[in-house]
LUMDOSE-865874 format. One record per residue (C-alpha): x, y, z. Coordinates in steps of 0.02 Angstrom, whole numbers, plus 50000, padded with zeros to 5 digits. Layout:
! residues N
XYZ/...
END
This chain:
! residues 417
555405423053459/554905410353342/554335397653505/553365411453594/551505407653491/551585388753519/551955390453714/550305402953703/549395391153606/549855376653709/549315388653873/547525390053799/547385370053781/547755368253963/546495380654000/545055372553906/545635355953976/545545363054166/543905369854123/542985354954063/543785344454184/543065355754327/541475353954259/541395335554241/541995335854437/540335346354482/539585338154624/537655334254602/536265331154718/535465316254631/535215301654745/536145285954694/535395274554567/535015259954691/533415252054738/533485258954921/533805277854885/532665276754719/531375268854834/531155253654729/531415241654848/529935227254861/528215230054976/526785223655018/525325231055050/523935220455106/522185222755010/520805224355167/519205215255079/517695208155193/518635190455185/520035197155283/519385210955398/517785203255458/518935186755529/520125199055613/518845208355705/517815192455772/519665183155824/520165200455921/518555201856002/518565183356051/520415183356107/520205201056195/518685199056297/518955183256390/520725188456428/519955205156498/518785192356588/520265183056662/521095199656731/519485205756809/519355191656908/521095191756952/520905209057024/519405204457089/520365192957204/521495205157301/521025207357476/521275226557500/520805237857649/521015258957624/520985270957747/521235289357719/522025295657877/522415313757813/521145321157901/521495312858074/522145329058164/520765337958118/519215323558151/520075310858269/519765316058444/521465320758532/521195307758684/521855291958758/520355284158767/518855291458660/518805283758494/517665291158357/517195282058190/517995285358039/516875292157903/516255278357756/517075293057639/518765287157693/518545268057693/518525258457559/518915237457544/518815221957445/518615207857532/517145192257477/516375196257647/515515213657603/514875219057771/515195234757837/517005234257932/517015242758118/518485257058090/518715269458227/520135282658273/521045294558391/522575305858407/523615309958555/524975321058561/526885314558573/528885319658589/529995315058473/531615313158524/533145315758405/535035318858455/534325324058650/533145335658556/531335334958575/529905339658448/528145338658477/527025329058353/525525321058326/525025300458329/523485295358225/523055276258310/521725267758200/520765252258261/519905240858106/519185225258054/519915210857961/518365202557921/519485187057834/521135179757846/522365188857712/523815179757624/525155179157610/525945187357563/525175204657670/525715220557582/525915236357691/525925253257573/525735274557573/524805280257464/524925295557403/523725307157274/524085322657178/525925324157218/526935326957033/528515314857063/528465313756857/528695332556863/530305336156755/531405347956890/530685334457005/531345320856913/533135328456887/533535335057057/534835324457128/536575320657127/537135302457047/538775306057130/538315307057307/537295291857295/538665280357234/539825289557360/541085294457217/540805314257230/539535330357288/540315333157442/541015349357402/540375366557365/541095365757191/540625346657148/538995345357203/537555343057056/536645358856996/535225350956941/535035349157125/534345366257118/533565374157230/534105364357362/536065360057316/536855369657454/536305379357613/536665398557652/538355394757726/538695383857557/538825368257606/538115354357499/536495346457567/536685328257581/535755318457497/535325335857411/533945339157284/531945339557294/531805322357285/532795318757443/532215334157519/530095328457494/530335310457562/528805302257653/529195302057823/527735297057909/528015280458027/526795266558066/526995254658189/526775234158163/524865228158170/524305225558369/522775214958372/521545223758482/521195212758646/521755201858779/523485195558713/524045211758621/525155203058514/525825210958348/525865203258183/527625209158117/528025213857965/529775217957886/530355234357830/531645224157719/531395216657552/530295232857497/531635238857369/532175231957198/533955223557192/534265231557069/533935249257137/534915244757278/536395240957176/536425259557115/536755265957305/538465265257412/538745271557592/539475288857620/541485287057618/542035286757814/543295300657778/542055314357739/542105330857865/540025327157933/540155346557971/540605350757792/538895342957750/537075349357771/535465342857809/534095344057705/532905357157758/531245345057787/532505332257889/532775344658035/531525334458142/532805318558134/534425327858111/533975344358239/536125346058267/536365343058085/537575325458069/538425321258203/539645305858241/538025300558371/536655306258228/537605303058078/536745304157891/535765291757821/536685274857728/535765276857579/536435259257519/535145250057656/533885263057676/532635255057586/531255267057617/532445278957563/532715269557400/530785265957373/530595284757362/531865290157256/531135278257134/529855291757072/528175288457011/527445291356835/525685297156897/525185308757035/524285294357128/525235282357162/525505267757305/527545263457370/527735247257489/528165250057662/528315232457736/527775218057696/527415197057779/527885185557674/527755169657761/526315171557883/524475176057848/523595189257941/522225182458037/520445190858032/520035201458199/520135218058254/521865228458234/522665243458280/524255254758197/525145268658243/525415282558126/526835293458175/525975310158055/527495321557996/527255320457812/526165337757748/524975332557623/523655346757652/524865359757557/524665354257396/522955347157422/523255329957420/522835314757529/523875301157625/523255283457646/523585266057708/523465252157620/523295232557679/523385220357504/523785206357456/524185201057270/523905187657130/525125179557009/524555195956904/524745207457034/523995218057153/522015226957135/522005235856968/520345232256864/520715245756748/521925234956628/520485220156626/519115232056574/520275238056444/520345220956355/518575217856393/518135236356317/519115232856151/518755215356141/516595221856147/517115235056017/517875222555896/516425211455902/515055224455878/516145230455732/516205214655665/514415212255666/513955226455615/515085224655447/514555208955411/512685214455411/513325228155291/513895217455203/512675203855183/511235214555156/512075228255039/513815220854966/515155233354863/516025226354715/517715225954743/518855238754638/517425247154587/517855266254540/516125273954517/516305276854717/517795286754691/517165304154705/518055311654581/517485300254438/515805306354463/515335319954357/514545337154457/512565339054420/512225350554335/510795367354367/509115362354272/509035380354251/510535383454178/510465371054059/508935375953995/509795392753954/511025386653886/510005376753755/508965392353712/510585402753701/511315391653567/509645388853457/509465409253449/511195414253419/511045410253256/509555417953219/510345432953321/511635434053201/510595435353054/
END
């Protein structure tokens, strides 16, 4: 009986203990006490005075603009020839033998000789013929001028305007998996992003599946034929077009794959009218390099992708006709196909727009720079003064209510009394 108050006491000791313990544990939210999380870490902030901002603009301007000048005339350079054919099944005359001109609208060229070029076209009608199946299309032929030798290197492109390759679902539809041959072969495996167009009505994975695949430019044109007497071509290669290192992310499909377990796109009926067959089989996507040209999408809705190209051997100036093989649609979504004959600099092919860019900035800097510096000459600030700082000047005040004011406080006391 006698120990029974100490234990208590020595209970209420441990409490008092646990309790200020627990509140010396209490976590807090202050940042540490070091010069990154206190934010006292050193800076500098440069002071911007006329000594140092006038220099800056003139040295911008006078770096900028003659750089701009440099690219200008680099572009400036390019040999180029355009020629919107979109339209050829509607203008071109459908004969074997009537030409008609092709309208200034859609010509355009760069070339030192600026006389007008002689351009001229037709259509005729034609079979294709795919796996003993025919289909009935359409051949554009267009005759024009070279009015000066070109290269080399001669660059042979599509172009291409208002088609969204850098839209998002655009972007995403395909299947990694079925390019590298590793996987999509099934119903099961084969991408969703793929969507719509991952697998057919009987559920069989298109191959190469996606909208991507599915939209590839499949309009054909034929190796330049100089118009006359000898009819000879001047070839160009449909090899070399494609980055190495694109063509390192593709593999051919595995041999062991069921072709009938696999469908064809819906826009590749033309080539593939049995579907893939051991005669017709699918594409190797590892040396298609038209294939691989396209599903390198673009980041603007106009946009240019090589074709073929000469490297070695320069293309003469005369009179030439191609052969346009016209499958792809570009009337339903209001665009426009083109050819394009270039050639390119050590910058490049034709684009003036990154020259008057420089040139644009650089003539801003200057006239900046000028225009400060007459500021500056004629009416000069002193530095750190604070009388500009708007809220060190005091607000006017009302002439009128002053004036009140005053009378108020000589007649109050007279009020009073």
């Amino acid at each position: 009986m006698a120990d029974s108050p100490r234990v208590g006491h020595t209970d209420s000791i441990a409490s008092q203990d646990s309790g200020s313990k627990g509140t010396e544990k209490k976590k807090s939210r202050r940042p540490a006490n070091t010069a990154f999380r206190q934010q006292r870490l050193k800076a500098w902030q440069p002071i911007l005075t006329p000594k140092t901002v006038l220099p800056l603009f003139f040295s911008i301007g006078i770096i900028f603009a003659p750089i701009g000048g440099l690219l200008l005339y680099a572009s400036s350079q390019v040999q180029e020839l355009v020629i919107d054919y979109t339209k050829c099944t509607e203008l071109a005359p459908n004969s074997t033998t009537n030409w008609d001109p092709v309208p200034n609208d859609y010509v355009s060229s760069q070339f030192k000789n600026k006389t007008s070029l002689n351009t001229q076209w037709r259509q005729e009608s034609i079979n294709l013929t795919y796996d003993n199946v025919d289909t009935a299309a359409q051949n554009c032929i267009i005759q024009f001028e070279i009015p000066e030798d070109m290269g080399p290197p001669v660059l042979f492109y599509y172009q291409l305007t208002n088609f969204y390759q850098n839209h998002r679902r655009y972007v995403q539809s395909f299947d990694p998996k079925q390019l590298v041959g590793t996987g999509g072969y099934t119903n099961s495996s084969v991408n969703s992003d793929c969507q719509p167009l991952q697998k057919d009505t009987d559920g069989k994975p298109y191959y190469p599946c996606g909208l991507i695949a599915n939209s590839i430019f499949n309009d054909t044109f034929s190796n330049l034929t100089i118009v006359g007497s000898s009819g000879s071509n001047y070839t160009m290669s449909e090899t070399g077009i494609a980055w190495n290192s694109d063509k390192s992310l593709y593999k051919k499909l595995p041999s062991d794959i069921d072709l009938d377990s696999l469908a064809v796109p819906p826009n590749w009926v033309v080539r593939y009218p049995n579907g893939y067959t051991t005669a017709n089989p699918p594409p190797d996507v590892r040396s298609d390099e038209h294939f691989i040209v396209w599903m390198r999408t673009a980041a603007l809705p106009d946009f240019s992708k090589l074709y073929m190209r000469n490297d070695d051997t320069k293309l003469a100036k005369g009179q030439y006709q191609v052969e346009i093989t016209n499958l792809f649609p570009a009337e339903i979504y209001k665009g426009t196909k083109s050819m394009v004959i270039s050639t390119r600099t050590v910058l490049g092919g034709r684009n003036p727009f990154l020259g008057i860019a420089y040139v644009v900035v650089g003539g801003i800097c200057i006239v900046l720079g000028v225009l400060f510096t007459v500021t500056h000459l004629l009416k000069p600030r002193k530095l750190g003064d604070h009388t500009y700082l708007s809220w060190n000047n005091a607000p006017a005040s009302k002439p009128g209510a002053s004036s009140g004011m005053a009378s108020g406080r000589d007649l109050g006391p007279q009020g009073q009394a």
